[in-house]
Biotite code that builds the C-alpha atoms (Angstrom):
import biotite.structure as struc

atoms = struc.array([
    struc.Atom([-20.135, 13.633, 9.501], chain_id="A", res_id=1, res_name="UNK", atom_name="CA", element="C"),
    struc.Atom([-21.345, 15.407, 6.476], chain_id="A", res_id=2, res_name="UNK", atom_name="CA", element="C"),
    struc.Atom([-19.749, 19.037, 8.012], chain_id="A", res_id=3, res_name="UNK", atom_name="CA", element="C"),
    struc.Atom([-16.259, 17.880, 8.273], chain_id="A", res_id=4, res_name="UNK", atom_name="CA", element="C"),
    struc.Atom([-15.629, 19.030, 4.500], chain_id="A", res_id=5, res_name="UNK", atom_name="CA", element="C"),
    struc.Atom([-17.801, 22.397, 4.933], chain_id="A", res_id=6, res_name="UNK", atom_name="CA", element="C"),
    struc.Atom([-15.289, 23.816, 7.557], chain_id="A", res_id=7, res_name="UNK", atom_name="CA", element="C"),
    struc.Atom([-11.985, 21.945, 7.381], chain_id="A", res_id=8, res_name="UNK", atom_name="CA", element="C"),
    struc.Atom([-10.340, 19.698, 4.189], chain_id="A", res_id=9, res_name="UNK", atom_name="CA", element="C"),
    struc.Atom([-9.965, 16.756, 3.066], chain_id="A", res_id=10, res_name="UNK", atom_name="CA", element="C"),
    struc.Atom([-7.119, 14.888, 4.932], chain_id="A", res_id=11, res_name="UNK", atom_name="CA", element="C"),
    struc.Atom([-4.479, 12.157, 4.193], chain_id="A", res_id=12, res_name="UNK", atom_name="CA", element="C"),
    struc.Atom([-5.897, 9.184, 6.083], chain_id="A", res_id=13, res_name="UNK", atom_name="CA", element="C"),
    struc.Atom([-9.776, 10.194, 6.586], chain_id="A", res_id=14, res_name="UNK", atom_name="CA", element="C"),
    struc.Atom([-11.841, 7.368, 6.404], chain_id="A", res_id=15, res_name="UNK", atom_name="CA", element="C"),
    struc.Atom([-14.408, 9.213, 3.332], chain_id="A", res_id=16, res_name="UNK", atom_name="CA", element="C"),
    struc.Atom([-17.921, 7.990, 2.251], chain_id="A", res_id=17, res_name="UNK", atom_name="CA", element="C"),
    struc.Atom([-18.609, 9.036, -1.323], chain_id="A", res_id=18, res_name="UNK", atom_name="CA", element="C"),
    struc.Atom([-21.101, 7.872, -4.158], chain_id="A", res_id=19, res_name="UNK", atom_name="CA", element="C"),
    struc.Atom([-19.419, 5.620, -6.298], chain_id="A", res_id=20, res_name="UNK", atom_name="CA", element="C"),
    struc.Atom([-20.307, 4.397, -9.727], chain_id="A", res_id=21, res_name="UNK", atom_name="CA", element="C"),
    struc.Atom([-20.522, 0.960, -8.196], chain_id="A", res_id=22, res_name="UNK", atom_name="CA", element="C"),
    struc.Atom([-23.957, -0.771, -9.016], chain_id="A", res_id=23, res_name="UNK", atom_name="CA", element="C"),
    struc.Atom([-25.846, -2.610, -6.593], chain_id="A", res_id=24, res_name="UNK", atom_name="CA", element="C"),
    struc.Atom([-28.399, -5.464, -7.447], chain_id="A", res_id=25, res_name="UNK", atom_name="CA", element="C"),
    struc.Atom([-31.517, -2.805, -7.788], chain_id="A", res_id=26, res_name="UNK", atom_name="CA", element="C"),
    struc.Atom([-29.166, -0.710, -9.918], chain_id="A", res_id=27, res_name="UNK", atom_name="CA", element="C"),
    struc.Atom([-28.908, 2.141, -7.246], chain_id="A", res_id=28, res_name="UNK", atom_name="CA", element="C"),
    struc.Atom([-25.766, 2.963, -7.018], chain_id="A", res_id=29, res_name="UNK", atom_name="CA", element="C"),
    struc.Atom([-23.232, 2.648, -3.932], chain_id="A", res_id=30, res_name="UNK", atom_name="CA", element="C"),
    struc.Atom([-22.172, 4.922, -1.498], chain_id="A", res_id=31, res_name="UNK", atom_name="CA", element="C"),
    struc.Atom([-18.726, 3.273, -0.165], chain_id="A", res_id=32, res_name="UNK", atom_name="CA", element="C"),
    struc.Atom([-16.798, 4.024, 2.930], chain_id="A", res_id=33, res_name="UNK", atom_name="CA", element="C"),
    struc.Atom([-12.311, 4.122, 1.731], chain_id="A", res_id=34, res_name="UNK", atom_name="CA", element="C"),
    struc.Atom([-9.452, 5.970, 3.332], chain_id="A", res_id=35, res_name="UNK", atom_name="CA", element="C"),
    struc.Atom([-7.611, 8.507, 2.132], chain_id="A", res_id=36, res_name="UNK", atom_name="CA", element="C"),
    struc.Atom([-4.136, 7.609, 0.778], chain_id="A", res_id=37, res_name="UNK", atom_name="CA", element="C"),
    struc.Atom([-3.398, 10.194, -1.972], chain_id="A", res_id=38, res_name="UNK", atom_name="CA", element="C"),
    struc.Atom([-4.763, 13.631, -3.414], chain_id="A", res_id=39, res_name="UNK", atom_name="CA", element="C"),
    struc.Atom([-4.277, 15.712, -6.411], chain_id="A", res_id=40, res_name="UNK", atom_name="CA", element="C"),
    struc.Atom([-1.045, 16.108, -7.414], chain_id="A", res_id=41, res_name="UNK", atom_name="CA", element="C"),
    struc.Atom([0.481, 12.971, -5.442], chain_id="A", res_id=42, res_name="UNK", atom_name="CA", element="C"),
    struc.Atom([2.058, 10.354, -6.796], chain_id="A", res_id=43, res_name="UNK", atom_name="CA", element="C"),
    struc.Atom([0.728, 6.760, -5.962], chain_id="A", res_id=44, res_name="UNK", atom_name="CA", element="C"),
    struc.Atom([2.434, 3.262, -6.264], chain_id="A", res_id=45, res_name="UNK", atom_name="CA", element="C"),
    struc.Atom([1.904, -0.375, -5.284], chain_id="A", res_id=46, res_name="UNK", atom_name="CA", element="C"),
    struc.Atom([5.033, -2.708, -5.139], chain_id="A", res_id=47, res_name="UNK", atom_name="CA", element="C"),
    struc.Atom([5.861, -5.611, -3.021], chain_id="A", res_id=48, res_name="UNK", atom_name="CA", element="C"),
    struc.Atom([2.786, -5.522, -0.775], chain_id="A", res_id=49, res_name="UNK", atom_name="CA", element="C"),
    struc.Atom([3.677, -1.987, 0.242], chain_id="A", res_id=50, res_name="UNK", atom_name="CA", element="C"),
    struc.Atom([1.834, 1.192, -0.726], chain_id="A", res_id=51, res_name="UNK", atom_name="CA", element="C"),
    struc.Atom([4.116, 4.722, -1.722], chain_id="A", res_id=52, res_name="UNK", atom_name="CA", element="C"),
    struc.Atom([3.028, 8.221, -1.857], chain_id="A", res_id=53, res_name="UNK", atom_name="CA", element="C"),
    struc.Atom([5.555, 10.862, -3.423], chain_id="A", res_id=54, res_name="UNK", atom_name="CA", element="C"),
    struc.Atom([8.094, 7.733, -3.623], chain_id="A", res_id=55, res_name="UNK", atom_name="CA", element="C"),
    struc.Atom([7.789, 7.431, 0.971], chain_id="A", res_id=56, res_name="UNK", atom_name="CA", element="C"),
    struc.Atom([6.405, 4.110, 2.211], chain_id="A", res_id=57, res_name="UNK", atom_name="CA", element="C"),
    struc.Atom([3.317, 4.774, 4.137], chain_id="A", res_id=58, res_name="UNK", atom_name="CA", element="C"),
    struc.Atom([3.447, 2.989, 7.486], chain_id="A", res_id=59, res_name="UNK", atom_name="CA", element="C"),
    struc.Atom([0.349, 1.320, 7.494], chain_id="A", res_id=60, res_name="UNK", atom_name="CA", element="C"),
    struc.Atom([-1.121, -0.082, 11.031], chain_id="A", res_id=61, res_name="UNK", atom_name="CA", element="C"),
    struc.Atom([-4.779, -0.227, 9.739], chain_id="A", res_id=62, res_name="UNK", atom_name="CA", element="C"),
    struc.Atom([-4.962, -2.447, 7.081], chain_id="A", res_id=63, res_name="UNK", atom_name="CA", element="C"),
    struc.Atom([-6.539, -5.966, 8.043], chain_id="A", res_id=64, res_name="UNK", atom_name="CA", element="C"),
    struc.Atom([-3.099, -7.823, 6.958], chain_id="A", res_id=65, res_name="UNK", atom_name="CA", element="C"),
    struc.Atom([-0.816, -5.207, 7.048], chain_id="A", res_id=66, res_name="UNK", atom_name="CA", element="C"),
    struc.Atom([-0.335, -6.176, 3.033], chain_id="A", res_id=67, res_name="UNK", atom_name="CA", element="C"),
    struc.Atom([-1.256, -4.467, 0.117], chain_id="A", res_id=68, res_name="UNK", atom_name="CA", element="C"),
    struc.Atom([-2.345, -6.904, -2.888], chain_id="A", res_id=69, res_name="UNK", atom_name="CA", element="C"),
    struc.Atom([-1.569, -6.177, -6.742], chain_id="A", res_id=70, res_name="UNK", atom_name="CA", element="C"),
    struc.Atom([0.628, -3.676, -8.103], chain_id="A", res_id=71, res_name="UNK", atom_name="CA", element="C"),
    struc.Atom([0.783, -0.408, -9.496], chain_id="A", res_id=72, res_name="UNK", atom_name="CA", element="C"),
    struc.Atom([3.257, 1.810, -11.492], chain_id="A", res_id=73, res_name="UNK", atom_name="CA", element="C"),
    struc.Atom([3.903, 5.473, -10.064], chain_id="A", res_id=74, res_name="UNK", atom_name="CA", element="C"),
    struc.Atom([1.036, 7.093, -11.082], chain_id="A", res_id=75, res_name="UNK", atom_name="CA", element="C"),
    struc.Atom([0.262, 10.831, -10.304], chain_id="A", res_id=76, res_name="UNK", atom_name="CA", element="C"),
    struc.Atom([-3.529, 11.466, -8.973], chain_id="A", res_id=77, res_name="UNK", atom_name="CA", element="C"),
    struc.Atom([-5.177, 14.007, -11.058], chain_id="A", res_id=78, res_name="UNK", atom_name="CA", element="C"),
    struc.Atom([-5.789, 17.442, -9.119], chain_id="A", res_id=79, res_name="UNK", atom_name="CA", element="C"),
    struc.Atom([-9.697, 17.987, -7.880], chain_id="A", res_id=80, res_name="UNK", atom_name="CA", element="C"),
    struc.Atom([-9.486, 13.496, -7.321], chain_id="A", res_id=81, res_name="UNK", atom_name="CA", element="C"),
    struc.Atom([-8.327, 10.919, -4.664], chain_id="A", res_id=82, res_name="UNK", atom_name="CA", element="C"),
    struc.Atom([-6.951, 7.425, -4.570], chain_id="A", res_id=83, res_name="UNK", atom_name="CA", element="C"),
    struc.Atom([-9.016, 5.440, -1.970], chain_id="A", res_id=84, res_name="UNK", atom_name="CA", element="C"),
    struc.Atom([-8.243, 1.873, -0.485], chain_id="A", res_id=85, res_name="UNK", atom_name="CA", element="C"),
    struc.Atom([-10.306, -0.033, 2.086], chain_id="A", res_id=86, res_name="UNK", atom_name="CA", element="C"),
    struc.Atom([-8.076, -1.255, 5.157], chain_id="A", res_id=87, res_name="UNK", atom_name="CA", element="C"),
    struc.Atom([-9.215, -4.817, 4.223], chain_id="A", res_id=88, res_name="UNK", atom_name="CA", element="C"),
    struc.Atom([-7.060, -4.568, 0.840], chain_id="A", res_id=89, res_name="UNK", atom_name="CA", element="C"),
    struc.Atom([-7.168, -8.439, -0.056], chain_id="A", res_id=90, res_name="UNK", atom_name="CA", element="C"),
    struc.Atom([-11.112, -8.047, -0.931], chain_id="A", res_id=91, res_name="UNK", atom_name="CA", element="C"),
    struc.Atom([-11.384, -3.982, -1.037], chain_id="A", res_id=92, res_name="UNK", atom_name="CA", element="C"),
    struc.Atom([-12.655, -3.058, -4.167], chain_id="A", res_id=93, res_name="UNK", atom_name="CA", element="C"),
    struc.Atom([-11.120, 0.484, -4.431], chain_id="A", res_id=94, res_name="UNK", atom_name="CA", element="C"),
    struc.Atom([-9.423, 3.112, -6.472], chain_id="A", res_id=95, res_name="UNK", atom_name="CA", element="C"),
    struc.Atom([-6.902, 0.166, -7.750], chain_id="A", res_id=96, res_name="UNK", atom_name="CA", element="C"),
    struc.Atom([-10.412, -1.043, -9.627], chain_id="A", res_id=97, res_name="UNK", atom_name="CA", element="C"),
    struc.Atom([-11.880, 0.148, -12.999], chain_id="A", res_id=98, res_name="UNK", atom_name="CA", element="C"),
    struc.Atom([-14.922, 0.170, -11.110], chain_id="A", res_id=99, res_name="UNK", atom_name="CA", element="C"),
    struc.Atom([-13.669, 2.814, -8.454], chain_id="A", res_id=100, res_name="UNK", atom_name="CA", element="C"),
    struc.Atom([-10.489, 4.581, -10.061], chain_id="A", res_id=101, res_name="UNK", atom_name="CA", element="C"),
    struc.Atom([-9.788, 7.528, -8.900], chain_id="A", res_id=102, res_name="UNK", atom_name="CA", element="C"),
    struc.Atom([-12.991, 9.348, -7.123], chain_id="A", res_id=103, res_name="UNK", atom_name="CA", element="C"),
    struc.Atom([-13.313, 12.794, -7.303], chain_id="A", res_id=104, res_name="UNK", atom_name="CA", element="C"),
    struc.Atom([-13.466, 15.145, -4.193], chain_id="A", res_id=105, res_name="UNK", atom_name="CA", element="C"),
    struc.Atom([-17.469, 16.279, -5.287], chain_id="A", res_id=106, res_name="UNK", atom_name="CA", element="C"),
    struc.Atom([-18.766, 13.039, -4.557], chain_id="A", res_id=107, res_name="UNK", atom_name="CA", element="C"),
    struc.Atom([-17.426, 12.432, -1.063], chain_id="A", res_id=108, res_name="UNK", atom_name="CA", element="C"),
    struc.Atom([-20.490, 13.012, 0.889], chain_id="A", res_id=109, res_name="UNK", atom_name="CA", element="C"),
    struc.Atom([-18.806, 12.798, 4.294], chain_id="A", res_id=110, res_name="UNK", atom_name="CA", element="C"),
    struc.Atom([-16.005, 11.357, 6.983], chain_id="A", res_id=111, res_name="UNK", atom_name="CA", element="C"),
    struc.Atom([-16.555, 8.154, 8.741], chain_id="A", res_id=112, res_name="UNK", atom_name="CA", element="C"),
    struc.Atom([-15.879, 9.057, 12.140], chain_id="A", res_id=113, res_name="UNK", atom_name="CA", element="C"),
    struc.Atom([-17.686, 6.866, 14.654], chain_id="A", res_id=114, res_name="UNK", atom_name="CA", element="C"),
    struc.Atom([-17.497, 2.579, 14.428], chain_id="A", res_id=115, res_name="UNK", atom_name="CA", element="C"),
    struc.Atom([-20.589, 0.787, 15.508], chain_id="A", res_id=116, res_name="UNK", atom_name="CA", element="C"),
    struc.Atom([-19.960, -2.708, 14.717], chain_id="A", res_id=117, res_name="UNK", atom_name="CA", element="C"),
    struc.Atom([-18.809, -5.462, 15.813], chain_id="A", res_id=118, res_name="UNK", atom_name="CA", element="C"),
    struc.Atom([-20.150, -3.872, 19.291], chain_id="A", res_id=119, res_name="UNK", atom_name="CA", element="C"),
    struc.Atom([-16.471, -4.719, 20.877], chain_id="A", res_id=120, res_name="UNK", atom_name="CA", element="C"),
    struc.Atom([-15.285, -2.202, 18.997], chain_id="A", res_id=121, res_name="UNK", atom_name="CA", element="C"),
    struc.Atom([-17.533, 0.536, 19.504], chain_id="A", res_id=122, res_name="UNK", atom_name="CA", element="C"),
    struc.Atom([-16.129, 4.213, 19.171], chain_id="A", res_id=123, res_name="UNK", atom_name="CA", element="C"),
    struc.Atom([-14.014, 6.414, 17.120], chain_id="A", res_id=124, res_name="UNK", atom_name="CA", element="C"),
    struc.Atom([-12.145, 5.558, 13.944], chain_id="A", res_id=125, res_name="UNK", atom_name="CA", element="C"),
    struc.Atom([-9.383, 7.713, 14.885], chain_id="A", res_id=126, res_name="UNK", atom_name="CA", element="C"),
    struc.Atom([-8.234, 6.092, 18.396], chain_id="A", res_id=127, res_name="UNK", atom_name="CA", element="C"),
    struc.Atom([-4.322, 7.177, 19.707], chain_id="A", res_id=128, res_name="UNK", atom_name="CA", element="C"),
    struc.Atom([-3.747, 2.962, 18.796], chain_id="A", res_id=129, res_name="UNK", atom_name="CA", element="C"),
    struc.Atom([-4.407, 3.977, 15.206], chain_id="A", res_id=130, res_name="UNK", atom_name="CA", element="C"),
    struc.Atom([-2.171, 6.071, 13.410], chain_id="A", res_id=131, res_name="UNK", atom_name="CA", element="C"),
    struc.Atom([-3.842, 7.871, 10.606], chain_id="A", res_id=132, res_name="UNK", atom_name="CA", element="C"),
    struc.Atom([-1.832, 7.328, 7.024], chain_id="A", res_id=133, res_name="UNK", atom_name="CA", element="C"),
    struc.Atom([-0.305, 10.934, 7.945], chain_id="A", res_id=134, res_name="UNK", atom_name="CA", element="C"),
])
């Protein structure tokens, strides 16, 4: 949904597509599709397979393995940017990358809001079984 942003903001737990500086094969580069974990002025940190914002564990229901791979000091998100991370975090390449870092809010293009595939799954992204990072 490209409108989402024009009327409303940019919430903890949206599921954003933005251009990336993320090179494909042609040299295009690649929109990607990341959730929302932090914003300006938050503080972000990876320890122990768990993910903190503003020093509270996020409960976090989505992610494929309900574990959070590397680590990260307590680092504060720059205002205007966001820290991203796929719900697949073993392979995710996201905002703990140098190739993704912190992505600012002009180049998210959109929220995901609608799953097509697999076809068993078909239907919102934000279902009551899903809690949103909140």
């Amino acid at each position: 949904s490209k409108l989402s942003y024009k009327f409303g903001e940019i919430e903890y737990g949206d599921i954003v597509v933005f251009k990336s500086n993320v090179e494909m094969q042609n040299g295009k580069k690649k929109l990607l599709i990341k959730r929302v974990i932090a914003k300006g002025g938050d503080t972000i940190a990876i320890a122990d397979g768990n993910v903190y914002r503003n020093g509270e564990l996020l409960d976090e229901p989505y992610t494929k393995d309900g574990y959070t791979n590397g680590g990260l000091d307590e680092t504060v998100v720059p205002e205007g940017e966001l820290f991203l991370m796929g719900d697949n975090r073993v392979v995710s390449v996201d905002s703990r990358s140098k190739e993704v870092g912190f992505v600012s809010e002009d180049l998210v293009i959109g929220k995901a809001v609608l799953r097509l595939f697999p076809f068993n799954k078909i239907g919102s992204l934000y279902g009551d079984d899903e809690e949103s990072g909140k």
